[in-house]
C-alpha positions in Angstrom: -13.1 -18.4 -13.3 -13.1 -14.5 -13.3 -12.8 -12.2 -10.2 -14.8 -9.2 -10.4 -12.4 -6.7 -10.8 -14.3 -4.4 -8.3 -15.3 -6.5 -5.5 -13.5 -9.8 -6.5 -17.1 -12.1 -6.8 -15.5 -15.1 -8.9 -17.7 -16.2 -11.8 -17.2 -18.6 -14.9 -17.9 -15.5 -17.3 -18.3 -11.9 -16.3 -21.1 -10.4 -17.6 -19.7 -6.7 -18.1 -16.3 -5.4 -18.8 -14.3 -2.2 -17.4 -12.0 -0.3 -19.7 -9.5 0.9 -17.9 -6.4 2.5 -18.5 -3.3 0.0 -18.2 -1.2 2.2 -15.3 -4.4 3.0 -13.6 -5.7 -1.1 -13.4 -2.5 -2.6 -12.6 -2.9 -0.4 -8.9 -5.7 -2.8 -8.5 -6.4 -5.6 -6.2 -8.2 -7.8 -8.6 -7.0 -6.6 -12.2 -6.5 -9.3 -14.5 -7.5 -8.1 -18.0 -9.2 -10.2 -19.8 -7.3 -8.3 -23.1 -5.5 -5.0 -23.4 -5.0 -2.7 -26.8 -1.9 -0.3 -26.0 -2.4 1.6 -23.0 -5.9 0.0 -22.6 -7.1 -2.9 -20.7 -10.8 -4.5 -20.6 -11.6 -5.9 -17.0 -14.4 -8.2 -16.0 -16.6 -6.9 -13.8 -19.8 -8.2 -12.3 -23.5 -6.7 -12.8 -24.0 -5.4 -9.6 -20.7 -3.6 -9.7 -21.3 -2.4 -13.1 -24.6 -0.7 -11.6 -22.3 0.5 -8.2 -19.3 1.5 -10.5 -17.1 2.9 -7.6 -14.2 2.3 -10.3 -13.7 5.5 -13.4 -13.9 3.2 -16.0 -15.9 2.9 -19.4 -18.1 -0.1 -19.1 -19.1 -2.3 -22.2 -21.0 -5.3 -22.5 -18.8 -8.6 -22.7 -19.9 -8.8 -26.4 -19.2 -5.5 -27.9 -15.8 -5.0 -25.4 -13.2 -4.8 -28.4 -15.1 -2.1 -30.0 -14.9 0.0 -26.5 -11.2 -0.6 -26.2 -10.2 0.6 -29.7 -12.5 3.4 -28.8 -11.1 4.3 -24.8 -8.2 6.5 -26.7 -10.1 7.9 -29.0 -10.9 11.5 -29.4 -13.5 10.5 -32.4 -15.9 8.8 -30.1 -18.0 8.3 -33.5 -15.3 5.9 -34.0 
């Protein structure tokens, strides 16, 4: 089970993903990364959260989530 990393709604599999830096999520209540890429980390957060972000975070979809943590330090946001 995941905890929302906003609100803390538990499901099996988050739909959406927060990329956050690593200093700013660990200040969190419910921050458990589900993976972090240097001084990145990529946080499960729930739908209605992702549409109420209340969090500065870069959201991604689960599926595509790597991509947006290699790109969160980027200045090249082409990639």
């Amino acid at each position: 089970m995941e905890k929302c990393v906003q609100c803390g709604v538990s499901a099996d599999v988050q739909p959406v993903v927060a990329i956050m830096n690593v200093n700013d999520a660990s200040k969190l209540k419910n921050a458990v990364p589900i993976n972090v890429n240097g001084q990145w980390a990529a946080l499960p957060i729930c739908t209605k959260c992702h549409q109420e972000p209340k969090l500065k975070a870069h959201f991604h979809l689960r599926s595509n989530y790597k991509q947006g943590l290699v790109k969160a330090g980027s200045s090249n946001l082409g990639g």
